[in-house]
C-alpha positions as CSV (number, residue, x, y, z in Angstrom):
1,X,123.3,114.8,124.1
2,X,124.8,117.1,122.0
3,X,124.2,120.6,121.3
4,X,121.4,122.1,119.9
5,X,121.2,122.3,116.4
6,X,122.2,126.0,115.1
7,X,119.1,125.5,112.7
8,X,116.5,124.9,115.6
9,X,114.2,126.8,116.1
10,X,113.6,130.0,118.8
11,X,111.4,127.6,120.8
12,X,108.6,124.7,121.1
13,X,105.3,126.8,119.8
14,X,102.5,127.0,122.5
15,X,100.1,123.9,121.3
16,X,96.1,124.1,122.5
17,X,94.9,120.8,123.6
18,X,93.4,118.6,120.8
19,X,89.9,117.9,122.8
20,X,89.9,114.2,123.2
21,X,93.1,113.5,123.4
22,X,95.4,113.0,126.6
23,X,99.2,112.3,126.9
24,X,101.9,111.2,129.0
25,X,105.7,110.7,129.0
26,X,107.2,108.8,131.8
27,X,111.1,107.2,132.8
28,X,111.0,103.1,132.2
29,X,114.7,103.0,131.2
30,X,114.7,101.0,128.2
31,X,118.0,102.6,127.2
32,X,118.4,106.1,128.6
33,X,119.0,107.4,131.9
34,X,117.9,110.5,133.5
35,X,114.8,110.9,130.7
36,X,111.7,109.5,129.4
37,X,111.3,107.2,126.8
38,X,108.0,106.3,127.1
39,X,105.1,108.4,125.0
40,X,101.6,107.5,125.9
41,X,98.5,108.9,124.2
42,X,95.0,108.2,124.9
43,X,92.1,109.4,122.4
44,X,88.4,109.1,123.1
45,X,86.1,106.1,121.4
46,X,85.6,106.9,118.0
47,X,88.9,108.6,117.0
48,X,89.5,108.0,113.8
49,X,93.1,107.0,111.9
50,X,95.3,106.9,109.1
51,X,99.1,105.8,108.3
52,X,101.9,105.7,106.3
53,X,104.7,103.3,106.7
54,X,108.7,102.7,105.9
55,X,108.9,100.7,102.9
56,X,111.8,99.1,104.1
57,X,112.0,95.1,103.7
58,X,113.7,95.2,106.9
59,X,110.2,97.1,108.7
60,X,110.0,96.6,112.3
61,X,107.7,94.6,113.9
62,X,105.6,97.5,115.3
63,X,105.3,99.1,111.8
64,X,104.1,95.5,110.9
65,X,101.4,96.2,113.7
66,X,100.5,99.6,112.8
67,X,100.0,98.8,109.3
68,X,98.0,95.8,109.9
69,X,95.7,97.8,112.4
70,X,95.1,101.0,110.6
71,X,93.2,99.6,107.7
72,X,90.3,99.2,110.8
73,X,90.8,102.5,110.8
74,X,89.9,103.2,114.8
75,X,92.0,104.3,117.5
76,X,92.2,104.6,121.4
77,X,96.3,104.1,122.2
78,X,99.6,104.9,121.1
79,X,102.4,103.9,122.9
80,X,105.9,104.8,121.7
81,X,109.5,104.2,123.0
82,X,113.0,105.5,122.4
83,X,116.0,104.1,122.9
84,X,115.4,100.6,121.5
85,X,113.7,100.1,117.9
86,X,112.7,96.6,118.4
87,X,114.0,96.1,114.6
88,X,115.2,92.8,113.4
89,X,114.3,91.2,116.4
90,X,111.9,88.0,115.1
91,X,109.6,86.4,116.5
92,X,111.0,87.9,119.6
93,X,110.2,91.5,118.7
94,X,106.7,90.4,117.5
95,X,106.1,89.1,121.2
96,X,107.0,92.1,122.2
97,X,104.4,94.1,120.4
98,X,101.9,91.9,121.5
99,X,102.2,92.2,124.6
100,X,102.8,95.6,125.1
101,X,99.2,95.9,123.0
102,X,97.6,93.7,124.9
103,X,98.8,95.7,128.3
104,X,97.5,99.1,127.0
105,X,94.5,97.8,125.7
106,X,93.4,96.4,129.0
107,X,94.1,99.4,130.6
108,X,92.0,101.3,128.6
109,X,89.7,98.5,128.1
110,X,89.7,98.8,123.9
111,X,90.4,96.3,121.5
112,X,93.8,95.4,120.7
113,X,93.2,96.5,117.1
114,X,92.9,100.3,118.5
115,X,96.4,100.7,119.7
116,X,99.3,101.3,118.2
117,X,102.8,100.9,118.7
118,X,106.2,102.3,117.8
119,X,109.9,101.9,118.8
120,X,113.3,104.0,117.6
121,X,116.9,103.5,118.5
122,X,119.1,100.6,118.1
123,X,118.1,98.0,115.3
124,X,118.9,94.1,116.1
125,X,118.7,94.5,120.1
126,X,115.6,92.6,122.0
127,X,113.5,95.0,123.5
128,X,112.6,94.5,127.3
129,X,109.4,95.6,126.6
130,X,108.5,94.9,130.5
131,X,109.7,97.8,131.4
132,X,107.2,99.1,129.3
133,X,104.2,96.8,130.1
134,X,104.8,97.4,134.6
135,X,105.5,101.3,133.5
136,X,102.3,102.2,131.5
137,X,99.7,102.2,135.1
138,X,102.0,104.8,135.9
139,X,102.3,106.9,133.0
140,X,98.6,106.8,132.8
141,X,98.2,108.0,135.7
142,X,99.7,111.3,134.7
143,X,97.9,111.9,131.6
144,X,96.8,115.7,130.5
145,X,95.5,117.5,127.7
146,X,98.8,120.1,127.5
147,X,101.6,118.0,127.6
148,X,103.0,118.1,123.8
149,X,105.8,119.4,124.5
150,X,107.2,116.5,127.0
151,X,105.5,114.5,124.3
152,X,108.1,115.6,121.7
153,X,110.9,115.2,124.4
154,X,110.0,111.2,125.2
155,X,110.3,110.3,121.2
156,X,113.7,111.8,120.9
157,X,117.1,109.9,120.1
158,X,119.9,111.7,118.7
159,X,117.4,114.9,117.9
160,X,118.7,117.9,120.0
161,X,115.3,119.6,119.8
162,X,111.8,118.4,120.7
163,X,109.5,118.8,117.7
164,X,106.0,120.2,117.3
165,X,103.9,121.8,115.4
166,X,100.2,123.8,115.6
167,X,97.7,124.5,112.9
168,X,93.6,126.3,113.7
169,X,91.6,125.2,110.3
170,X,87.7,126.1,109.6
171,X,85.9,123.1,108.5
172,X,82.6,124.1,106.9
173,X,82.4,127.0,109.5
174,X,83.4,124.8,112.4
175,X,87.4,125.8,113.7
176,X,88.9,122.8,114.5
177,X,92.8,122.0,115.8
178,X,96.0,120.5,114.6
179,X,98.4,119.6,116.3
180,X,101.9,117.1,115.4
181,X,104.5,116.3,116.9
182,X,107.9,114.4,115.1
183,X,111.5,112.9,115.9
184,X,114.4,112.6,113.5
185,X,117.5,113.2,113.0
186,X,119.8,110.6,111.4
187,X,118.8,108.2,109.2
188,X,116.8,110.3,106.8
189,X,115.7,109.7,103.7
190,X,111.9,108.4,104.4
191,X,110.4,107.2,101.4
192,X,107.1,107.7,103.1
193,X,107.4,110.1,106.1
194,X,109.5,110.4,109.1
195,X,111.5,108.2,111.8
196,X,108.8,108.8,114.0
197,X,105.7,111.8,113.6
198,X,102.5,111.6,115.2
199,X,99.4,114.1,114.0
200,X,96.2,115.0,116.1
201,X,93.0,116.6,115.2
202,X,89.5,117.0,116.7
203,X,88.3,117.4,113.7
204,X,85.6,114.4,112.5
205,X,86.6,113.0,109.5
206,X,86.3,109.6,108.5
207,X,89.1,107.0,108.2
208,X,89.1,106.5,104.4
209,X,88.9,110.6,104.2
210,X,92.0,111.1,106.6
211,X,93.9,108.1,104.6
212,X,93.5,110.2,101.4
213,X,94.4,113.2,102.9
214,X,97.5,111.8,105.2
215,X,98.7,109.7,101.7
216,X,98.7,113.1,99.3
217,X,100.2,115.3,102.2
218,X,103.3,113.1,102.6
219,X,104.4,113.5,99.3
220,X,105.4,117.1,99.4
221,X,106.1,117.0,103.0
222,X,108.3,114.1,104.3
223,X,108.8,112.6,101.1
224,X,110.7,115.6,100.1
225,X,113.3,115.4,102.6
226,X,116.8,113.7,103.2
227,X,119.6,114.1,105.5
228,X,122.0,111.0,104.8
229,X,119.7,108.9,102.1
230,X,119.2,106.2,104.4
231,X,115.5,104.9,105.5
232,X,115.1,103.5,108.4
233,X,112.7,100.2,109.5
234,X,110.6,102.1,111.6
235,X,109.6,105.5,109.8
236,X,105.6,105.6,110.9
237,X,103.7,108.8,110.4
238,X,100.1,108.8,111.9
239,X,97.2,111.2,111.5
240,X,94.1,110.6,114.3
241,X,91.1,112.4,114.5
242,X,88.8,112.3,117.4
243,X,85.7,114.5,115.9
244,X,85.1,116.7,119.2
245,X,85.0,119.5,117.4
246,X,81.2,119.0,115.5
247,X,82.2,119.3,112.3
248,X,79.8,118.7,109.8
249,X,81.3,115.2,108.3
250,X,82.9,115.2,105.0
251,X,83.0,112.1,103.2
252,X,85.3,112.8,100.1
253,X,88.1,113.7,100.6
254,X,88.3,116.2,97.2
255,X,85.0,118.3,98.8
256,X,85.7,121.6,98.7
257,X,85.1,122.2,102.4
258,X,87.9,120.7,103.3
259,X,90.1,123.0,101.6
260,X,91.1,125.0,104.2
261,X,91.9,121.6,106.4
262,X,93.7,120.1,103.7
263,X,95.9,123.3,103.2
264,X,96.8,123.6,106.9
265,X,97.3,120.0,107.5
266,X,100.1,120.0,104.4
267,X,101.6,122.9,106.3
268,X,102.1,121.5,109.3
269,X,103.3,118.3,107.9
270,X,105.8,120.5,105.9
271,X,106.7,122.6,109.2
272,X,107.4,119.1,110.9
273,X,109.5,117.9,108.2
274,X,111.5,120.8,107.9
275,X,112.7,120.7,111.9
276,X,113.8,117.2,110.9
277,X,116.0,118.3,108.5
278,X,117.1,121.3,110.5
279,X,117.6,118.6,113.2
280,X,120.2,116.2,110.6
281,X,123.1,115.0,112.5
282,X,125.4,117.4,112.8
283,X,124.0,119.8,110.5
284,X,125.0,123.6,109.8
285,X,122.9,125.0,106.7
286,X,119.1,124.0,105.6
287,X,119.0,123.6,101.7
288,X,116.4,123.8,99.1
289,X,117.0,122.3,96.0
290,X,114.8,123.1,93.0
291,X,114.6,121.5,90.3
292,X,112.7,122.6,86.7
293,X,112.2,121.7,83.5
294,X,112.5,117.8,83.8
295,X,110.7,115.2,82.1
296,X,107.5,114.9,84.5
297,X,107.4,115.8,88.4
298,X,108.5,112.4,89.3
299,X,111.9,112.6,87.0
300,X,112.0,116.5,88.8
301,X,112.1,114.8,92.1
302,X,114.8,112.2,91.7
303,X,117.5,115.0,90.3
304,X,116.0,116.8,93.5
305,X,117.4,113.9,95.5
306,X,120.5,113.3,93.7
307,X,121.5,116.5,94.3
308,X,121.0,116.7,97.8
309,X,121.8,113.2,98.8
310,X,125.3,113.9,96.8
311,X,128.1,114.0,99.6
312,X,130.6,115.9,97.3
313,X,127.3,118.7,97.3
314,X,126.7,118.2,101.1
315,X,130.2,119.0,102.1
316,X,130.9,121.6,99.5
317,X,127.9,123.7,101.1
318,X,129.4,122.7,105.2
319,X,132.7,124.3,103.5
320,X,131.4,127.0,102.4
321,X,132.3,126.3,98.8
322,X,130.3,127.6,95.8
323,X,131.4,124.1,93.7
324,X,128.3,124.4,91.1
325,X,130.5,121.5,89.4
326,X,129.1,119.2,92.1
327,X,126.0,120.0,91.2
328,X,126.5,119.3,87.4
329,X,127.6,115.9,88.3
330,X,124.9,115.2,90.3
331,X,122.2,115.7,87.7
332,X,124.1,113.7,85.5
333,X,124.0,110.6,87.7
334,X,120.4,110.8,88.4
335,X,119.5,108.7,85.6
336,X,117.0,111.3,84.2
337,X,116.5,113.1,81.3
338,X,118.9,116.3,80.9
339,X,120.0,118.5,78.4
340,X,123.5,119.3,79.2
341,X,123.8,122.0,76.5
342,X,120.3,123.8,78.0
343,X,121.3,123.0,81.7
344,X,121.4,125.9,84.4
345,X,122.3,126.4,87.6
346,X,121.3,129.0,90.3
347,X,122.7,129.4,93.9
348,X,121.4,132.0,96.1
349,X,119.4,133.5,93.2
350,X,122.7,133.9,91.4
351,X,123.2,132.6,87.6
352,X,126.0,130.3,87.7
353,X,125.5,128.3,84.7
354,X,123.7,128.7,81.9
355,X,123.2,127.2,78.5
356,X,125.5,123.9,79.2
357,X,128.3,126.1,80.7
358,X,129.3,129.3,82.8
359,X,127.4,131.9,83.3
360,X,128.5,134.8,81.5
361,X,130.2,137.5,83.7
362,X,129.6,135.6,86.4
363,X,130.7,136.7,90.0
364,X,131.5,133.9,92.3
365,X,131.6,136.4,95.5
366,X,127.8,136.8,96.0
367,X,127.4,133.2,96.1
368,X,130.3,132.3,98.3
369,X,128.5,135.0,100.5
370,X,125.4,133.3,100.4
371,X,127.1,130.2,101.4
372,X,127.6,131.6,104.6
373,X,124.1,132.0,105.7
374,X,122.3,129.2,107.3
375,X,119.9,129.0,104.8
376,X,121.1,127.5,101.1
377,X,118.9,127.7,97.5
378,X,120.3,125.8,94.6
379,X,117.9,126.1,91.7
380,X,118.6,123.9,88.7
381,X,117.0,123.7,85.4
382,X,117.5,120.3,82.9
383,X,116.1,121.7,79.8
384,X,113.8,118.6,79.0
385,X,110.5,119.5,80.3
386,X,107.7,121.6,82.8
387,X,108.6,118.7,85.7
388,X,109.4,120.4,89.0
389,X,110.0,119.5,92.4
390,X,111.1,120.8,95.4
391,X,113.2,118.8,98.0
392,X,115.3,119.8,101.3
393,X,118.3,118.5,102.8
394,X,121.2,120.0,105.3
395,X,124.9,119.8,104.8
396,X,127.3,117.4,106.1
397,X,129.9,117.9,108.2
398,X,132.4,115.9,110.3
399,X,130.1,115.9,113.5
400,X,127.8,113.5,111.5
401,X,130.7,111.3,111.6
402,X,131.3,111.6,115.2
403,X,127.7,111.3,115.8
404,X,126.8,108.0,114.2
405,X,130.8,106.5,114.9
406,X,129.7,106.5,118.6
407,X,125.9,105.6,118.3
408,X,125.9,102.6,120.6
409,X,129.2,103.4,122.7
């Protein structure tokens, strides 16, 4: 373990129990020794669900699972271990899923369709998923409404901080709770969510309305975030609801009474995402790169990533180094319509560039200062458009290096 990220934050916030939902972490020693690596959630009959997936063609065989069962849209289990992603495994892995599904399924006597799955760690290693199957009697024995924050801890690999997140929202005059909890650190760059992040609500909303709502959230939220532009084979992000609160049922997702939902649901996602980010490997500085005046939001969005999954950007801001030229260049690969006579560049709030070249009068010492704070704004305009997009990333520095050189050693 190494130590916690500079970025983390003060503490894991105090999160209310999500009525209808019970977890438990417990020790099976699928990799790690001396901590748990095994997550298990229960939710009460009729919790509802909704997912997003990797799009990886190398997705592991539990995101195969989760994918398949969430268009039932019910849940009763989640089961989760760290340590050993069960990736690339064949027919092998796929045995392993079932299994472990079938186990917890009889346990808590639901269909196999209601429980989900999820591994994270090494890819292309079997999983001894027996340690899982004889450990889940145990661990469900010690299941509890309060235990999020052990929760976080079981799903971690090379994260240095457990993850969580709490929201209260008012559906049609009914409060109802929020709760997530996420893991990430390395292998970044989502596409569709996070390595691992798992949402809870007691809140009753119907399958097809949480899809909706879980599908448009991402986009801001995890899809807006990189730390080393690699996605993994296992990113899953879930969203169950159990409807204990009593809620008067919504069943469109664009009804007005679920504005206040929608808008705290979005900010925990974005809360979540941001601690991954703030968790990268190795990272010193949390960076938000804006982007305006591109061709459409979409075109807005890849300059966004280009920029911030640039290494010559990435190690310019870990050194400290106000290098707006990287920043230049990085726009220019992106492959999306820029101006480069209308092109301008802000760090720290500070006009560096302007109108295809340097800022008049411009001072590089403010910036170089801002550089030095833990928290980084690069704002660039392409002079195309009214596309903008907002996307975060963290610096790199040589511990990312050490970090993933020693992985599996």
């Amino acid at each position: 373990m190494t130590a916690v990220s500079p970025l983390a934050p003060a503490r894991f916030p105090k999160m209310p129990e999500v009525t209808g939902v019970t977890l438990a972490s417990h020790a099976c020693g699928v990799r790690y020794a001396g901590r748990t690596d095994l997550l298990l959630v229960e939710m009460v009959a009729g919790t509802t669900a909704a997912g997003v997936f990797t799009k990886s063609l190398t997705a592991s065989a539990p995101v195969e699972w989760c994918r398949q069962s969430v268009a039932k849209g019910r849940a009763r289990v989640l089961v989760v271990n760290s340590g050993n992603a069960n990736a690339f495994t064949g027919s092998v892995g796929v045995a392993s899923v079932k299994r472990t599904v079938e186990k917890a399924a009889k346990l808590a006597d639901c269909r196999s369709s209601e429980v989900y799955v999820a591994s994270t760690g090494t890819i292309g290693v079997r999983l001894p998923d027996e340690k899982i199957t004889e450990a889940l009697a145990d661990a469900r024995a010690k299941l509890k409404g309060n235990a999020w924050a052990d929760a976080a801890k079981a799903i971690m690999t090379t994260d240095t901080y457990p993850k969580g997140a709490t929201r209260t929202a008012t559906i049609d005059g009914t409060k109802v709770v929020i709760n997530g909890i996420a893991k990430g650190a390395g292998m970044i760059a989502p596409d569709m969510a996070t390595m691992l992040s798992y949402v809870f609500t007691d809140a009753a909303i119907p399958a097809d309305v949480l899809q909706a709502l879980l599908s448009k959230g991402v986009k801001g939220s995890f899809n807006a975030i990189t730390v080393d532009s690699d996605t993994s084979t296992s990113d899953t992000l879930m969203l169950f609801a159990t409807g204990k609160a009593g809620n008067t049922v919504i069943k469109d997702a664009k009804d007005k009474r679920l504005a206040d939902f929608k808008a705290k649901l979005f900010d925990l996602l974005l809360d979540l995402a941001h601690q991954v980010v703030k968790d990268g490997e190795g990272a010193t500085k949390f960076v938000a790169v804006s982007v305006s005046g591109a061709a459409s939001k979409r075109a807005a969005r890849v300059i966004g990533m280009a920029i911030a999954n640039s290494p010559l950007v990435k190690t310019a801001i870990a050194g400290e180094d106000a290098n707006w030229g990287r920043v230049v260049m990085a726009v220019g690969k992106a492959g999306e319509k820029a101006n480069r006579d209308k092109l301008s560049i802000r760090m720290g709030g500070v006009l560096v560039a302007d109108k295809g070249e340097i800022a008049e009068g411009y001072d590089e010492a403010p910036v170089t200062a801002h550089f030095k704070g833990q928290n980084i704004s690069i704002e660039v305009d392409v002079g195309v458009g009214k596309g903008k997009a907002t996307v975060w990333t963290c610096d790199l520095t040589h511990a990312y290096i050490d970090i993933n050189g020693s992985y599996r050693t």
